[in-house]
Biopython code that builds the backbone (N, CA, C, O; Angstrom):
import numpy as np
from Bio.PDB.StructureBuilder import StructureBuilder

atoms = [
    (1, "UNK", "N", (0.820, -1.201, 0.000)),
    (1, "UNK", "CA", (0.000, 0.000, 0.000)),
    (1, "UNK", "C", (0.862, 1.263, 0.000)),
    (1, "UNK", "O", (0.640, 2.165, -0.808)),
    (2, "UNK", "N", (1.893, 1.335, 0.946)),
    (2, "UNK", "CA", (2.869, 2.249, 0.732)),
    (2, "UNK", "C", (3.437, 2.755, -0.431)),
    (2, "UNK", "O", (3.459, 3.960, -0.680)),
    (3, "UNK", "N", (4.009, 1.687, -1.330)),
    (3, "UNK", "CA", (4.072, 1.554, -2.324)),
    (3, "UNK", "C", (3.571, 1.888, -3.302)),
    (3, "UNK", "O", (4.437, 2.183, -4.125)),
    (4, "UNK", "N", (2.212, 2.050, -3.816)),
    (4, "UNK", "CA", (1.376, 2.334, -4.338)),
    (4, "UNK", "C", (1.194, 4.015, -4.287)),
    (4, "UNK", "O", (1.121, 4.882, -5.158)),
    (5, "UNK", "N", (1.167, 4.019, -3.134)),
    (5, "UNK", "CA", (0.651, 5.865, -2.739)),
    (5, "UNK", "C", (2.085, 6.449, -3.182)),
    (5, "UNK", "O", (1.995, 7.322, -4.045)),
    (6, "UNK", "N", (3.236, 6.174, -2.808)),
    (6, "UNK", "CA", (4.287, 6.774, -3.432)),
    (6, "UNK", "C", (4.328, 7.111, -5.149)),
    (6, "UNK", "O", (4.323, 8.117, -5.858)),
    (7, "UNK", "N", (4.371, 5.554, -5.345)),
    (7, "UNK", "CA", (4.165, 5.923, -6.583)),
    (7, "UNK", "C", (2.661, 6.804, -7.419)),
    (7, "UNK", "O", (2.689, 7.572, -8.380)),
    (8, "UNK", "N", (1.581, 6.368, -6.689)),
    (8, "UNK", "CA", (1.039, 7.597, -7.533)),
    (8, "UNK", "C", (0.985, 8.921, -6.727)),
    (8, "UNK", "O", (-0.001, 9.657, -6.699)),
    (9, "UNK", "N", (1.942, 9.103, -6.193)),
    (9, "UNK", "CA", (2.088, 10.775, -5.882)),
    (9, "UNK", "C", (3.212, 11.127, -7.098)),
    (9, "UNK", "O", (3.319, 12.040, -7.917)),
    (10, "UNK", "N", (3.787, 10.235, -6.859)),
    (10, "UNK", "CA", (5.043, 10.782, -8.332)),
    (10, "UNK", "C", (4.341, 10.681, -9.582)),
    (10, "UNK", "O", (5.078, 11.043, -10.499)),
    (11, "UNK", "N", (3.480, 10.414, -9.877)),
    (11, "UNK", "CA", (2.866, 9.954, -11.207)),
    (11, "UNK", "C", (1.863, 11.448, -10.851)),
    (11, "UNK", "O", (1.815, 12.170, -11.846)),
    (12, "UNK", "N", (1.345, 11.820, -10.046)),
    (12, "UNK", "CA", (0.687, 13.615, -9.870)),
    (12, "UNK", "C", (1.625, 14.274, -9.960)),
    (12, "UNK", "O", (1.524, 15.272, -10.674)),
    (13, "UNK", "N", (2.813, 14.022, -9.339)),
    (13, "UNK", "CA", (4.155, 15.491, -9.779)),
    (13, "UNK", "C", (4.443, 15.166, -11.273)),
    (13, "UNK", "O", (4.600, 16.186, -11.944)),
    (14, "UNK", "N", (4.519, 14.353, -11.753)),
    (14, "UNK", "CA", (4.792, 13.897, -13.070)),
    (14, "UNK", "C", (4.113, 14.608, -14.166)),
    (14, "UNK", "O", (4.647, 14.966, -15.216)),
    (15, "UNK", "N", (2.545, 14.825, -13.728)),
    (15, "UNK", "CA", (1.542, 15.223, -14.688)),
    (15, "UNK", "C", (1.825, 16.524, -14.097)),
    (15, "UNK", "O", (2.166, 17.284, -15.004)),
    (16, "UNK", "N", (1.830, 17.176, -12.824)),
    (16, "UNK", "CA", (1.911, 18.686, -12.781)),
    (16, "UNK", "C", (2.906, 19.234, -13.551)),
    (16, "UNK", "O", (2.786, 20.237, -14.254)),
    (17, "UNK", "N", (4.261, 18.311, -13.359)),
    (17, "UNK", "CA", (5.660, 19.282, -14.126)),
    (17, "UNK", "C", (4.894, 19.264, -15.473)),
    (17, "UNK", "O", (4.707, 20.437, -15.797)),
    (18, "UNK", "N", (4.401, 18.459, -16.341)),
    (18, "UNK", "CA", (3.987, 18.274, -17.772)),
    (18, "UNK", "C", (3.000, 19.559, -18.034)),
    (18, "UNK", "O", (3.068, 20.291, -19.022)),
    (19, "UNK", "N", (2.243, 19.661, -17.151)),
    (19, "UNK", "CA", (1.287, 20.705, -17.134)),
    (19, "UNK", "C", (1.999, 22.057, -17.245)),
    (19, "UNK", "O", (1.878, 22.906, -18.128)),
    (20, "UNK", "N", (3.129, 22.067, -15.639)),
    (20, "UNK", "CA", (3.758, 23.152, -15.897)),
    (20, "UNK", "C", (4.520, 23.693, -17.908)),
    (20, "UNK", "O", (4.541, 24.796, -18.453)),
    (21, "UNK", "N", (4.885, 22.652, -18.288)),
    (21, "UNK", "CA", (5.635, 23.140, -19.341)),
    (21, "UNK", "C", (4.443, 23.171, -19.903)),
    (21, "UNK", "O", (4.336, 24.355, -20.224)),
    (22, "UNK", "N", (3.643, 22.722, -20.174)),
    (22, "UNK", "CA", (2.391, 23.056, -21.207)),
    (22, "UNK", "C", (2.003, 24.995, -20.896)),
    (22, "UNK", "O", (1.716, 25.965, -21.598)),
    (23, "UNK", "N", (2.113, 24.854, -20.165)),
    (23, "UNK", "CA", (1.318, 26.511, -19.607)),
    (23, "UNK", "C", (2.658, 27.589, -19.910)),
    (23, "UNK", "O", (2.356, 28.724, -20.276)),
    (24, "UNK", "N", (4.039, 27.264, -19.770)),
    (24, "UNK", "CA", (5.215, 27.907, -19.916)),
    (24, "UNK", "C", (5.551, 28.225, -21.828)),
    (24, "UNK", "O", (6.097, 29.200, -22.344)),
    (25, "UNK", "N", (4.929, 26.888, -22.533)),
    (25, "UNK", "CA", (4.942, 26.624, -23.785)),
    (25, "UNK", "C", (4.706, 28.075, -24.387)),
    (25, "UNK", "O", (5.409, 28.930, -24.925)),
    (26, "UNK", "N", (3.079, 27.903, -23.953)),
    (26, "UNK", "CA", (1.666, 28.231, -23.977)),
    (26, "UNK", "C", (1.708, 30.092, -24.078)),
    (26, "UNK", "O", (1.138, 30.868, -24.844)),
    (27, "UNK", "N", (2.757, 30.335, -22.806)),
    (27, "UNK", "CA", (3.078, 31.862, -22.388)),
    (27, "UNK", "C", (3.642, 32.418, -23.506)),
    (27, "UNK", "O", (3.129, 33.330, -24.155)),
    (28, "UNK", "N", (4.993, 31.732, -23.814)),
    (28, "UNK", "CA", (6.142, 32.054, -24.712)),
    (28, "UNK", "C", (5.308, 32.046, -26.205)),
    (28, "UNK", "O", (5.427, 33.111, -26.811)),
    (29, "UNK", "N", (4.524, 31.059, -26.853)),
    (29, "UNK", "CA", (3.948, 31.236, -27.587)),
    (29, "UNK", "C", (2.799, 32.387, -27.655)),
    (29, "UNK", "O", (2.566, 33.190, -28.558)),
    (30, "UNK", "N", (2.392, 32.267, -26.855)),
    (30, "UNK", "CA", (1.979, 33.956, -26.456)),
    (30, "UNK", "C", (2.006, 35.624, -27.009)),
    (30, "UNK", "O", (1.350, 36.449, -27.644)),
    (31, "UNK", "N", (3.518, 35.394, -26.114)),
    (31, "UNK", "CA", (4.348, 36.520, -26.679)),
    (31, "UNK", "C", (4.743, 36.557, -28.069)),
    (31, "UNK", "O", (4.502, 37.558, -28.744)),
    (32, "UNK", "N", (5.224, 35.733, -28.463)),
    (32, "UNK", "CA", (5.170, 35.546, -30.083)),
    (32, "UNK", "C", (4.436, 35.923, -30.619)),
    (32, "UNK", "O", (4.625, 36.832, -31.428)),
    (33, "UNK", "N", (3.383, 35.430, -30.415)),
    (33, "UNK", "CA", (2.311, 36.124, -31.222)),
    (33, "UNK", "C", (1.951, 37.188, -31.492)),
    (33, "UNK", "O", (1.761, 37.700, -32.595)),
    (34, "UNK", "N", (1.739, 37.916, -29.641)),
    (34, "UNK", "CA", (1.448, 39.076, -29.862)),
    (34, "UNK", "C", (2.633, 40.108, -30.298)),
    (34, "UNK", "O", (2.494, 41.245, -29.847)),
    (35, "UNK", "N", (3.365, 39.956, -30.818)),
    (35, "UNK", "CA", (4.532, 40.791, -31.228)),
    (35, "UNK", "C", (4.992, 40.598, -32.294)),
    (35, "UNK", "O", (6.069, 41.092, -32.628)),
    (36, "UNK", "N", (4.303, 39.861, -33.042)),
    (36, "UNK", "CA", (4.227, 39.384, -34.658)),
    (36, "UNK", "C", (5.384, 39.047, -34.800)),
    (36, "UNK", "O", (5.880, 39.420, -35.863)),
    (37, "UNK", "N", (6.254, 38.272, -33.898)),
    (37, "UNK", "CA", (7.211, 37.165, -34.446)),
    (37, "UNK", "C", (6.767, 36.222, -35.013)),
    (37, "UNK", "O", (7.354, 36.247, -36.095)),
    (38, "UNK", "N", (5.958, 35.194, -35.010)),
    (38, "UNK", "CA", (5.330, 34.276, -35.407)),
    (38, "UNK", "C", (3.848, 34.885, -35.659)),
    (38, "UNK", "O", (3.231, 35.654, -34.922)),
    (39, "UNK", "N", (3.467, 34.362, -36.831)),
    (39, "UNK", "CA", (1.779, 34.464, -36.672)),
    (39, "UNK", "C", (0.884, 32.986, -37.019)),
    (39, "UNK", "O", (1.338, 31.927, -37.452)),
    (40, "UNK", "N", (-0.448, 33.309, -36.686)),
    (40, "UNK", "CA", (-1.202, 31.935, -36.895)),
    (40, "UNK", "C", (-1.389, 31.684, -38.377)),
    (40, "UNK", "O", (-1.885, 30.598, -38.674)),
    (41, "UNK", "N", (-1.055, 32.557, -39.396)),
    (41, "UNK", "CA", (-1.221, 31.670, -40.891)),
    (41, "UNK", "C", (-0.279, 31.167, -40.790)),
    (41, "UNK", "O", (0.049, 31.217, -41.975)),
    (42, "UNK", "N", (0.749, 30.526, -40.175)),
    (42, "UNK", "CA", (1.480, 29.076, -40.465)),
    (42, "UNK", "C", (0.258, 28.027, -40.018)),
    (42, "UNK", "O", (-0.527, 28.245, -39.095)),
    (43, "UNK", "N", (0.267, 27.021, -40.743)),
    (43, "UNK", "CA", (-0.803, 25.524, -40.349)),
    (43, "UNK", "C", (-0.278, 25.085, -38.972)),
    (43, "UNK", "O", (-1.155, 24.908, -38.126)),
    (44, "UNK", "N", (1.245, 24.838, -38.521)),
    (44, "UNK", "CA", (2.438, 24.435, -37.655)),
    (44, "UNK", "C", (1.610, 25.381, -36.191)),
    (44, "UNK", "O", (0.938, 25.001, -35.232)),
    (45, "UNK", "N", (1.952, 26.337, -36.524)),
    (45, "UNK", "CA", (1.475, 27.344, -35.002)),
    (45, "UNK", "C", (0.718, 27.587, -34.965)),
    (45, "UNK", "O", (0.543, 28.134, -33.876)),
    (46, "UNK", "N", (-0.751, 27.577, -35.950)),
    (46, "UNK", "CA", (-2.226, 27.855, -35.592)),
    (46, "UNK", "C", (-2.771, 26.165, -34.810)),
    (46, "UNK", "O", (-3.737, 26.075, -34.052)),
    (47, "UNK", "N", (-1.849, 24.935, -35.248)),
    (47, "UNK", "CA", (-2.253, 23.919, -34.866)),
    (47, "UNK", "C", (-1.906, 23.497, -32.947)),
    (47, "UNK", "O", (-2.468, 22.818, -32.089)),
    (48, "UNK", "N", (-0.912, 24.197, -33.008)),
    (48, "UNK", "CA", (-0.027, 23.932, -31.825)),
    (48, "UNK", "C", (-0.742, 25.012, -30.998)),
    (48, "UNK", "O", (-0.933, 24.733, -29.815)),
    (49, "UNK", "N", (-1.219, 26.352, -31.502)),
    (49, "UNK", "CA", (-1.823, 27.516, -30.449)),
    (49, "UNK", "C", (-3.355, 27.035, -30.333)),
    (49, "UNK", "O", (-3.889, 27.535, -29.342)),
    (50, "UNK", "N", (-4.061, 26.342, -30.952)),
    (50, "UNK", "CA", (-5.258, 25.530, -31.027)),
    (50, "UNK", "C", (-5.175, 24.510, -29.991)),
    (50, "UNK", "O", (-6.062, 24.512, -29.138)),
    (51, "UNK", "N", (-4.366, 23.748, -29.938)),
    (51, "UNK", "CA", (-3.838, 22.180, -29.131)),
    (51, "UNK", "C", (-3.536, 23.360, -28.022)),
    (51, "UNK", "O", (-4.607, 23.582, -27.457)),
    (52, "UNK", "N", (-2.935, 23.850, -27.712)),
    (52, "UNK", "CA", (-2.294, 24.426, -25.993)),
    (52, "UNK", "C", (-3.655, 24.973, -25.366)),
    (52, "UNK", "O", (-4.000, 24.808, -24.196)),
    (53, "UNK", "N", (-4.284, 25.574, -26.236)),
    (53, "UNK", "CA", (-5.334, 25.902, -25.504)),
    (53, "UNK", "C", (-6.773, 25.331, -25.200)),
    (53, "UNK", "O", (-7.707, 25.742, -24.512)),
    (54, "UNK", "N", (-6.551, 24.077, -26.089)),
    (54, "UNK", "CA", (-7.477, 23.309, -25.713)),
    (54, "UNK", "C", (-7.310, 22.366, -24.567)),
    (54, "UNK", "O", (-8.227, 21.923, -23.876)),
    (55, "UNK", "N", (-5.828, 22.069, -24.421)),
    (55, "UNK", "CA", (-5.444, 21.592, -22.846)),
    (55, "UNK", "C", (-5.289, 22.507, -21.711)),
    (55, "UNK", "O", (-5.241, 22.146, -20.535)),
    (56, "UNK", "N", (-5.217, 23.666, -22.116)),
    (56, "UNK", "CA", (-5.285, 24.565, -20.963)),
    (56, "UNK", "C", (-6.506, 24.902, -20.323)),
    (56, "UNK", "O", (-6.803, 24.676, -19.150)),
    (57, "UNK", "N", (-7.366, 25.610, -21.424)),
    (57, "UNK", "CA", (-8.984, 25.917, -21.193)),
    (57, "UNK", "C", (-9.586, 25.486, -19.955)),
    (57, "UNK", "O", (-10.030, 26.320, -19.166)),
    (58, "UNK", "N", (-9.633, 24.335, -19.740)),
    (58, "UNK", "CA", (-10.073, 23.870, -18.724)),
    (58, "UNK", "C", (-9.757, 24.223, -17.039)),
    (58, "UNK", "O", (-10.354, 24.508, -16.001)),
    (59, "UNK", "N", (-8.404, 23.990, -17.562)),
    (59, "UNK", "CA", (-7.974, 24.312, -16.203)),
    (59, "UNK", "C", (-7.694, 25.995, -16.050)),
    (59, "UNK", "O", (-7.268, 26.345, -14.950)),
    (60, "UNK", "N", (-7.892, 26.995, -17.019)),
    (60, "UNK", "CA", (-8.022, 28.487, -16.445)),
    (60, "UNK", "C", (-9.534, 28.845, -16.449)),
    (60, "UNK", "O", (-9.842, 29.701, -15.619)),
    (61, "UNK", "N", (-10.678, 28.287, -17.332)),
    (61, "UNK", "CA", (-11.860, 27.986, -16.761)),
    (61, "UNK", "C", (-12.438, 29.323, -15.548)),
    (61, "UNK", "O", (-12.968, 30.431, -15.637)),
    (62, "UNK", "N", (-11.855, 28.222, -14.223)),
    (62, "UNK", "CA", (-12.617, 27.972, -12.788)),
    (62, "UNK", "C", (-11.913, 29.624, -12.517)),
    (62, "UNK", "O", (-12.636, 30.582, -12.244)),
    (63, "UNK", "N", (-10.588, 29.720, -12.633)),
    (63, "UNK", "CA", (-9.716, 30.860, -11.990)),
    (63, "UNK", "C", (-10.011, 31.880, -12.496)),
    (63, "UNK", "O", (-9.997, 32.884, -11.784)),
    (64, "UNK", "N", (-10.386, 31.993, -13.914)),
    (64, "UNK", "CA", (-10.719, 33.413, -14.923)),
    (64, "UNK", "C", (-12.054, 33.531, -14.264)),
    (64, "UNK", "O", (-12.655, 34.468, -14.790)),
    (65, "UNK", "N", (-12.846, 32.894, -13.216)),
    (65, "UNK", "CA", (-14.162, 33.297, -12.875)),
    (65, "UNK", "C", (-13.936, 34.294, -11.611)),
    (65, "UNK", "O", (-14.699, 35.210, -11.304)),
    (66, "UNK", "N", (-12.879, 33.977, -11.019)),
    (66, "UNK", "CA", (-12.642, 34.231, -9.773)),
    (66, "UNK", "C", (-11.412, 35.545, -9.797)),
    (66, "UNK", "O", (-11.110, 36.280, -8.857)),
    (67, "UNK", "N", (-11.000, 35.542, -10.824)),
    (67, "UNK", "CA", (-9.854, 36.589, -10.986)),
    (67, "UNK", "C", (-10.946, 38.019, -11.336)),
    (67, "UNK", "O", (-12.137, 37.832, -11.585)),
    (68, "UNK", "N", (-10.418, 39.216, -11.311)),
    (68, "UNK", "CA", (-11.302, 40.187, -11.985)),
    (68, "UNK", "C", (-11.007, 40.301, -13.090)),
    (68, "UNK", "O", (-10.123, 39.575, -13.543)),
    (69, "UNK", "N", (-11.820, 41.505, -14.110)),
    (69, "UNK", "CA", (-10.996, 41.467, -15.248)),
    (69, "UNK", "C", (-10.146, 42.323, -15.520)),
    (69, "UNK", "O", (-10.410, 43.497, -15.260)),
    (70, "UNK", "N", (-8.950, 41.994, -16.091)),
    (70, "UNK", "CA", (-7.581, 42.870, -16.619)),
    (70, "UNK", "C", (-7.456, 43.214, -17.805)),
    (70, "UNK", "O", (-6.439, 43.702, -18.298)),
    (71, "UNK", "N", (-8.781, 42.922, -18.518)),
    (71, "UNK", "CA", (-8.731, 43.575, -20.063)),
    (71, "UNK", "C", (-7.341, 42.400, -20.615)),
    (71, "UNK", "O", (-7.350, 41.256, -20.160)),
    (72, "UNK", "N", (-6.509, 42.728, -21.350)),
    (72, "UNK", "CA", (-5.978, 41.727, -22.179)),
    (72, "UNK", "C", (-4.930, 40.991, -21.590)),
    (72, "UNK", "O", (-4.393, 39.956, -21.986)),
    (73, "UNK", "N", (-4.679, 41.799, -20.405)),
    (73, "UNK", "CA", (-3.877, 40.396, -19.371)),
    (73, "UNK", "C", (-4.293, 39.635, -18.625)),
    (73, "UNK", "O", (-4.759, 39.823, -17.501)),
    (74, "UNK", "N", (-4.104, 38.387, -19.400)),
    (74, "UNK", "CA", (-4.666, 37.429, -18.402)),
    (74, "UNK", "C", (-3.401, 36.557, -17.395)),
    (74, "UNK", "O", (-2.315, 36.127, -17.786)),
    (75, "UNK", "N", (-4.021, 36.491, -15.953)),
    (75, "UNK", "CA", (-3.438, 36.403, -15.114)),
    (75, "UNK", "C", (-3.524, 34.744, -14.674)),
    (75, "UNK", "O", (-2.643, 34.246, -13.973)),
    (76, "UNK", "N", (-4.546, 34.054, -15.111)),
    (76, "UNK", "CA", (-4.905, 32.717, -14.868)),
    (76, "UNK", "C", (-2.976, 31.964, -15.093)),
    (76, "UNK", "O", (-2.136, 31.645, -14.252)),
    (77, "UNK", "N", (-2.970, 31.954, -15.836)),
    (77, "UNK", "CA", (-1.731, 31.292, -16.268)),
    (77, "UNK", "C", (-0.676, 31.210, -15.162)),
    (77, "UNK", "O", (-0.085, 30.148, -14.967)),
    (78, "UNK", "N", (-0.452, 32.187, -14.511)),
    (78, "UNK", "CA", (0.259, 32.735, -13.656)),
    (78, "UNK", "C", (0.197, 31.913, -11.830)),
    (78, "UNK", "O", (1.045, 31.523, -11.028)),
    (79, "UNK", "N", (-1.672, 31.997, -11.882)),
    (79, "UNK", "CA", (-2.253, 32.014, -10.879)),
    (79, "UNK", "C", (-1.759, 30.124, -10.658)),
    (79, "UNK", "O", (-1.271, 29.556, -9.680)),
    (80, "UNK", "N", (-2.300, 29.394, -12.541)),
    (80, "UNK", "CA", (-1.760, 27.986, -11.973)),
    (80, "UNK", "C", (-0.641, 27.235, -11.826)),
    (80, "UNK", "O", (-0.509, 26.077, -11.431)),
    (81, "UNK", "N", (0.524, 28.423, -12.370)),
    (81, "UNK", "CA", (1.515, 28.178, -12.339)),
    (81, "UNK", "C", (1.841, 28.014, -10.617)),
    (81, "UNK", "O", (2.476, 27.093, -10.103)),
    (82, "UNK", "N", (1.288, 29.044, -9.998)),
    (82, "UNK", "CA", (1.788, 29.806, -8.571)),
    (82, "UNK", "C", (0.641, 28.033, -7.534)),
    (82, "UNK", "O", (1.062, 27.476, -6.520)),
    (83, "UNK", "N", (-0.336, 27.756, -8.075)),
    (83, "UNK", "CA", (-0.786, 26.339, -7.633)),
    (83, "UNK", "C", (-0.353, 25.720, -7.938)),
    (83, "UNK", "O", (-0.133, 24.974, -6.984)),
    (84, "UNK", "N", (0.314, 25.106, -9.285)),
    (84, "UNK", "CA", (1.267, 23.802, -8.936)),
    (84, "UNK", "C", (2.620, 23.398, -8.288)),
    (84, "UNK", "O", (3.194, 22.339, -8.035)),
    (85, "UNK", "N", (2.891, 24.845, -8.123)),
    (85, "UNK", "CA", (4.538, 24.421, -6.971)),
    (85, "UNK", "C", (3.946, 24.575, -5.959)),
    (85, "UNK", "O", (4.657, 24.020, -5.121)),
    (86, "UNK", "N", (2.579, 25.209, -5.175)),
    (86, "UNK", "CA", (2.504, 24.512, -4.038)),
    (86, "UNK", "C", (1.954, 23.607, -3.957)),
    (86, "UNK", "O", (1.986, 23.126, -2.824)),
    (87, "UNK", "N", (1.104, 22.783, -5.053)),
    (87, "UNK", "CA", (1.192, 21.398, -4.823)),
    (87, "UNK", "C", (2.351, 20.675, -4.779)),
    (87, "UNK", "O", (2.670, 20.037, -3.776)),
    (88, "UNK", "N", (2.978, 20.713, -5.726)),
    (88, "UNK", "CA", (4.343, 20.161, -6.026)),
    (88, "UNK", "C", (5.249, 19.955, -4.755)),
    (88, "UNK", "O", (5.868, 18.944, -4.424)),
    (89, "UNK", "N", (5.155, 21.312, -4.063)),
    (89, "UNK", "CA", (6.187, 21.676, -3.131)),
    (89, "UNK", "C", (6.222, 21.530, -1.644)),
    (89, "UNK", "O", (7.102, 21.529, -0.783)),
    (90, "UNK", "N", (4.717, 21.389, -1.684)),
    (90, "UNK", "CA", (4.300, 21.893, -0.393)),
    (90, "UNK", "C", (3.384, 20.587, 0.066)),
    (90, "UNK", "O", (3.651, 20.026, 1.129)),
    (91, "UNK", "N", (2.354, 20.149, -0.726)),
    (91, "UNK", "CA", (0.987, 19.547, -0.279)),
    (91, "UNK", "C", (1.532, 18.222, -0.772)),
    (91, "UNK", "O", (1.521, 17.357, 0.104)),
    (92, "UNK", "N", (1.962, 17.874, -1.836)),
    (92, "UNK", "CA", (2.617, 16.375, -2.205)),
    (92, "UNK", "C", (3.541, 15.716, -0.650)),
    (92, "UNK", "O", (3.291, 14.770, 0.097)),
    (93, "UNK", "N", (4.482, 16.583, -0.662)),
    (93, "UNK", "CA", (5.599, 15.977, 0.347)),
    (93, "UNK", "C", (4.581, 15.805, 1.976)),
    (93, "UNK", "O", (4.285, 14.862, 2.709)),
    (94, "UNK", "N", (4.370, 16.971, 1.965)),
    (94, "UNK", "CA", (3.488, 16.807, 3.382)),
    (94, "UNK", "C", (2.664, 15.499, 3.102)),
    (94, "UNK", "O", (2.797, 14.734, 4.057)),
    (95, "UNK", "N", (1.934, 15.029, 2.211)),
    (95, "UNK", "CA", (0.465, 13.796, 1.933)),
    (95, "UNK", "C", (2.027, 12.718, 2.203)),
    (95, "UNK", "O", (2.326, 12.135, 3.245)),
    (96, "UNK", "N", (2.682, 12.732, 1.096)),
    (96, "UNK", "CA", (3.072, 11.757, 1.531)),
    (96, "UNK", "C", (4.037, 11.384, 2.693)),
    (96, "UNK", "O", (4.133, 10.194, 2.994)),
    (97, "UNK", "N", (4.646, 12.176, 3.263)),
    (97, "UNK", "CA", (4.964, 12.125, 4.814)),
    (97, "UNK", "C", (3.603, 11.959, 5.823)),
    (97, "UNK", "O", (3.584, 12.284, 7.010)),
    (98, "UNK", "N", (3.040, 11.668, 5.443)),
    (98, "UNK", "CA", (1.975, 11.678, 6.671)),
    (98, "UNK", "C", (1.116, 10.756, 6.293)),
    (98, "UNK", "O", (0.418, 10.223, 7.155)),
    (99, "UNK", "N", (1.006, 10.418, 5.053)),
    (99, "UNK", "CA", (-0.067, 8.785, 4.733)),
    (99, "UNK", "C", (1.444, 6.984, 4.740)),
    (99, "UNK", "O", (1.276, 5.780, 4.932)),
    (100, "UNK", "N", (2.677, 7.825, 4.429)),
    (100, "UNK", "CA", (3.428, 6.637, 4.256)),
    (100, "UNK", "C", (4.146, 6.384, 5.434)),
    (100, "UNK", "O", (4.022, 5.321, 6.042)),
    (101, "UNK", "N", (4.875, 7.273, 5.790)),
    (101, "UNK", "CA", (5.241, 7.467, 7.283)),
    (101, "UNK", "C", (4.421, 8.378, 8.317)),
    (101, "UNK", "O", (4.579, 9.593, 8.194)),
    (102, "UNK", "N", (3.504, 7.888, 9.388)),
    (102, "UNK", "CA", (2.594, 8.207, 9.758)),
    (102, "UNK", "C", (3.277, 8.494, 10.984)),
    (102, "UNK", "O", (3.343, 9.650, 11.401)),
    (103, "UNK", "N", (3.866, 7.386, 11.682)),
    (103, "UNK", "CA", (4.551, 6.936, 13.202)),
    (103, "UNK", "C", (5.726, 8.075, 12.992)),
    (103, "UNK", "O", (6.270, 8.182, 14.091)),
    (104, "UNK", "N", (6.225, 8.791, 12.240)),
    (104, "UNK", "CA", (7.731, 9.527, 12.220)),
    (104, "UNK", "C", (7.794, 11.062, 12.030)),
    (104, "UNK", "O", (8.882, 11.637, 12.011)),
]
sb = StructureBuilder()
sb.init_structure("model")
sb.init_model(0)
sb.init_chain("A")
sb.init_seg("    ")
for serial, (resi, resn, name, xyz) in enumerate(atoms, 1):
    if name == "N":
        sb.init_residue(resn, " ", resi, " ")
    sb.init_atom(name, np.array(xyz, "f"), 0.0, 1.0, " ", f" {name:<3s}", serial, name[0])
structure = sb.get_structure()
C-alpha cells in the first residue's frame, strides 16, 4: 500500500511538471504572437496555439471566474503556475509524509 501511494504521488508530480511546461509553452507562444514574431497563418502554429489551448482551457476555466478582469492580461496562467509548486512543493511531500510514514 505504501508503495502504491508513493508511486502515484510521483505519477501527480509527473503530470503537474507536464502541465507546468504546457502553460510555460503556452506563455512564450503567447508573446510571439502578440509581437508578430510568429503568426497563426502558419498551419504548424495555428495547430499547436489551437492544441495548448485546448489543454489549458479547462484548467483556467474555474480561476478566470474568480480573478477580476484585466482587459488583455490574463493572469490565470500565472495564478496555476503559482498552484502547482505549491502542490508540487508543499501539499505532495506533506500527503506523503503523513499517509506513508505516519509513526515519524
Amino acid at each position: 500500500m505504501d508503495t502504491f501511494l508513493a508511486i502515484s504521488f510521483d505519477i501527480v508530480q509527473i503530470l503537474l511538471n507536464v502541465l507546468w511546461w504546457i502553460i510555460v509553452v503556452q506563455a512564450i507562444l503567447s508573446v510571439l504572437i502578440a509581437f508578430n514574431v510568429i503568426n497563426t497563418y502558419n498551419d504548424f502554429v495555428s495547430a499547436l496555439w489551437r492544441g495548448l489551448n485546448t489543454m489549458t482551457e479547462p484548467v483556467y476555466r474555474p480561476i478566470r471566474r474568480l480573478l477580476p478582469d484585466t482587459g488583455p492580461m490574463d493572469f490565470a496562467p500565472f495564478v496555476v503556475l503559482i498552484l502547482i509548486a505549491i502542490i508540487n512543493y508543499a501539499v505532495i511531500p506533506n500527503l506523503d509524509a503523513a499517509l506513508i510514514s505516519p509513526g515519524t
